[in-house]
N, C-alpha and C positions, 0 to 999 in steps of 0.2 A: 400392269403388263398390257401392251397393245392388243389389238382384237386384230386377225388376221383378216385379209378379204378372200370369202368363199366365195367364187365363179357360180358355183350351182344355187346357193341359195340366191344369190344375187339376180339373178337369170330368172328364178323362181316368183323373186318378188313383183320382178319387172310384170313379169306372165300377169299377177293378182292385182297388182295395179293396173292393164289394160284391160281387164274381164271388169273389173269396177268400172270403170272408165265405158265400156261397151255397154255397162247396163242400165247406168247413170244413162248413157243416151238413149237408148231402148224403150227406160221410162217416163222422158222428157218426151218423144214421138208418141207413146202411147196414150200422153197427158191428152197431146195437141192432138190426138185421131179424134177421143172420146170429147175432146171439150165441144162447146156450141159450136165455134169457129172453125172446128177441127177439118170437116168438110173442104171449105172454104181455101184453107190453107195444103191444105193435099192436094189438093187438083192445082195449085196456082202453081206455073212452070218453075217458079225462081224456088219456090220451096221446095219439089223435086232435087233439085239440083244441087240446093244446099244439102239435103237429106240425104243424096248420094253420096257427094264430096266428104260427106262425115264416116259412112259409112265405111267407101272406099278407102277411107283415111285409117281408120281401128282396122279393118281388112290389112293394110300394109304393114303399119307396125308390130301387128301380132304376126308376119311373116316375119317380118325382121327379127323381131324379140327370139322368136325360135329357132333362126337361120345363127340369130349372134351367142347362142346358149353355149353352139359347139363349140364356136370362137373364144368364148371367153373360158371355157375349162381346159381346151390347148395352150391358152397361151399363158394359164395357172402353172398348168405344166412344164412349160417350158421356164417359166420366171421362178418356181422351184429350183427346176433342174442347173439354171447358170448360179442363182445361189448356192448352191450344195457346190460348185465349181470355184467360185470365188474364194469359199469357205478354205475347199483343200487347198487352193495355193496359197492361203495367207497361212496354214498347218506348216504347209511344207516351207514355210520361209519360216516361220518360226522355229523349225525342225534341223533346219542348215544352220540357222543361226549356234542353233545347240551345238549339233554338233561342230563346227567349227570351233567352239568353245574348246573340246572337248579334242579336238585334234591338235591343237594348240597345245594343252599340255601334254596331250600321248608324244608330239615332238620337243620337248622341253626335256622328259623323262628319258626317252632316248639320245636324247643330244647328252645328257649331263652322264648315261652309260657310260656311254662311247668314251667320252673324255678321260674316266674311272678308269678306261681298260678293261670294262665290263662286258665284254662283247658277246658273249653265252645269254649275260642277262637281257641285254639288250634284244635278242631276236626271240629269248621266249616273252618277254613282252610286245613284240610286233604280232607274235603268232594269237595272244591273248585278242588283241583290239583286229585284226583282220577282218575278221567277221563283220565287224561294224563297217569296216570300210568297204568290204564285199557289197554289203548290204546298200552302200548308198550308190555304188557303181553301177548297182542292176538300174536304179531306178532313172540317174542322171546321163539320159544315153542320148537323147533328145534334146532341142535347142530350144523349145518349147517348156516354159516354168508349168504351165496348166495340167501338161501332158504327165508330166514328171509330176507334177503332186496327187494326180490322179490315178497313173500306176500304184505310189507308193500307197495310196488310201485304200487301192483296193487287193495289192500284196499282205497289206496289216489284216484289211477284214477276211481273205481266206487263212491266213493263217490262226487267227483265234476262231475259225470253224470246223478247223483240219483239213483245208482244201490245199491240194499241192498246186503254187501259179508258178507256173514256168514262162519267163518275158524271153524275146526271140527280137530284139530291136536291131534293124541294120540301116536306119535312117534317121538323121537327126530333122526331117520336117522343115526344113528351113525355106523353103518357095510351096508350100502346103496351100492350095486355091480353096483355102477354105479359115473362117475366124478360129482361133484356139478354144474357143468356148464351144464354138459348133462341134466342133471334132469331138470335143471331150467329152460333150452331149452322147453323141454317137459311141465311141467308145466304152465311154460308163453305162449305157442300157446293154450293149452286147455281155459287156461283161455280166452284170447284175442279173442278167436273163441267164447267164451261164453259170452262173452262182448258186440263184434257185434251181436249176436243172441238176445238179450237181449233189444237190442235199435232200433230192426226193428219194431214190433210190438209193440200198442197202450196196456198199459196194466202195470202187475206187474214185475219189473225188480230185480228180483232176482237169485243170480248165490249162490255157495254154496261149497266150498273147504273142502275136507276130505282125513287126510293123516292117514294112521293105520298102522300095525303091526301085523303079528303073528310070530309061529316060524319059517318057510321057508321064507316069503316073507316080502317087503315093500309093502303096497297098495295106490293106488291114486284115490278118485272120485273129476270128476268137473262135479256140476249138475249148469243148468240151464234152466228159467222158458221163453226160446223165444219159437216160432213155430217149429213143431214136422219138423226131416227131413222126406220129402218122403220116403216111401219106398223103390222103384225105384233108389234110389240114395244112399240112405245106404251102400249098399256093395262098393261104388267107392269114398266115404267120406273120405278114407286115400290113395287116388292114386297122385299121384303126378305131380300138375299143375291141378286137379278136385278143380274147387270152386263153391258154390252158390252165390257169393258176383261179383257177375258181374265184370266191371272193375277195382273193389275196391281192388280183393285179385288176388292172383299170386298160388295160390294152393295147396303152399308149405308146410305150417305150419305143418298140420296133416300129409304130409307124413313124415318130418322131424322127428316129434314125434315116430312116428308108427318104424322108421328104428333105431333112436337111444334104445329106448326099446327092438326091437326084437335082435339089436345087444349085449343086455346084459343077451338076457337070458328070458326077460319077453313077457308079451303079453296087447295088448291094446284093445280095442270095442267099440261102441257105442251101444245106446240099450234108451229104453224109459220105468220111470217110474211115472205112474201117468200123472201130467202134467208137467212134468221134463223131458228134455231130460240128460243124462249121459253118459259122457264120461269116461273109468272105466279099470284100470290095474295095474299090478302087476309086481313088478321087485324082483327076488330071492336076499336075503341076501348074501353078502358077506361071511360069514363062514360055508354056506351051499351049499354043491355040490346038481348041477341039474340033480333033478332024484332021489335024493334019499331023 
């Protein structure tokens, strides 16, 4: 089995290889202080300057090393995040697949009713297989494959936690000024954040998905019925590596959301309605310039 690449240890190593590297030079100058020559060669201008240039030199890279530590665990993150994306829509094409199998003979079975003069039998077999076809109309409302197999991923996982998702889609996304991977990115942390908020508290676990439309914008709300955030804490809810999930979460989720949105243009919030807390924004269409 393949070894994955960790961001942190890698970052880490970088770090032990410059501290070696800084001390290896450290004790080559301290050779040349103590040796006969040692003198001689400190005071000559051009060794100065190499002695600086070296110095200056481990100085930089050891800013870099630690400036690229956050880079490199963001962008872990994010190459997680579009995998776990990739995953569910190669699910959910396999999942259509099925079913269409599956819808293919539910229409064979009523075809060959019908013909019988079965017609009693034929509609308590429609009423049987409904539900499946229910099922797949909540999720196929959007123009977007990513979009839709992301719903349906995470309609499955609240259902086997007991959580009620109720989806509100009245846009099929089709001029979305933004990649399907982005969005789903976005979408799947609000939800998962509302997922865990949902299952801390003793009580009603209901979250609530609303995609809309007008003419400038696409809109997104993710409500859900866990405990209100503090207030106190509100304003730092999209900072990045801020969690309230103790050593459960890494902090990322919501900034990730919050940077991929404001890099396209939109804007995101949180806010509280009722006994809902809501997560809630807005990404400009595609064939409309921002601002006008």
């Amino acid at each position: 089995m393949s070894r994955r690449f960790e961001p942190g240890k890698t970052a880490l190593l970088l770090i032990v290889i410059n501290f070696i590297q800084a001390a290896l030079i450290g004790a080559v100058l301290l050779y040349i202080i103590e040796s006969d020559k040692g003198t001689e060669l400190i005071t000559n201008p051009w060794s100065i300057i190499v002695i600086a240039v070296i110095a200056a030199t481990v100085a930089i890279d050891s800013i870099i090393i630690f400036r690229s530590r956050a880079g490199l665990i963001r962008s872990w993150h994010e190459f997680r995040l579009l995998e776990n994306t990739l995953a569910k829509v190669e699910k959910l094409n396999s999942t259509l697949r099925a079913q269409r199998h599956d819808f293919m003979n539910h229409l064979q079975v009523v075809h060959s009713l019908i013909e019988m003069d079965e017609y009693k039998a034929a509609a308590e077999y429609i009423e049987k297989v409904y539900e499946d076809i229910e099922r797949v109309s909540r999720i196929m409302k959007t123009s977007v494959a990513a979009v839709n197999a992301l719903l349906q991923a995470k309609l499955m996982a609240c259902e086997k936690q007991g959580i009620t998702m109720d989806l509100d889609v009245r846009t099929q996304l089709k001029d979305l000024a933004i990649p399907s991977w982005g969005f789903c990115r976005v979408l799947g942390n609000l939800i998962d954040n509302a997922i865990y908020a949902v299952l801390q508290p003793v009580g009603e676990k209901y979250i609530r998905v609303e995609l809309y439309e007008d003419l400038k914008y696409h809109y997104f709300r993710v409500l859900n019925s866990g405990e209100p955030i503090p207030p106190e804490l509100t304003g730092r809810i999209f900072e990045a590596g801020f969690t309230t999930k103790g050593d459960k979460g890494e902090g990322m989720g919501l900034a990730i959301a919050k940077r991929i949105v404001e890099e396209h243009g939109g804007s995101i919030g949180v806010s509280r309605e009722g006994d809902l807390t809501v997560f809630s924004g807005q990404i400009p269409r595609q064939h409309v310039s921002i601002g006008h």
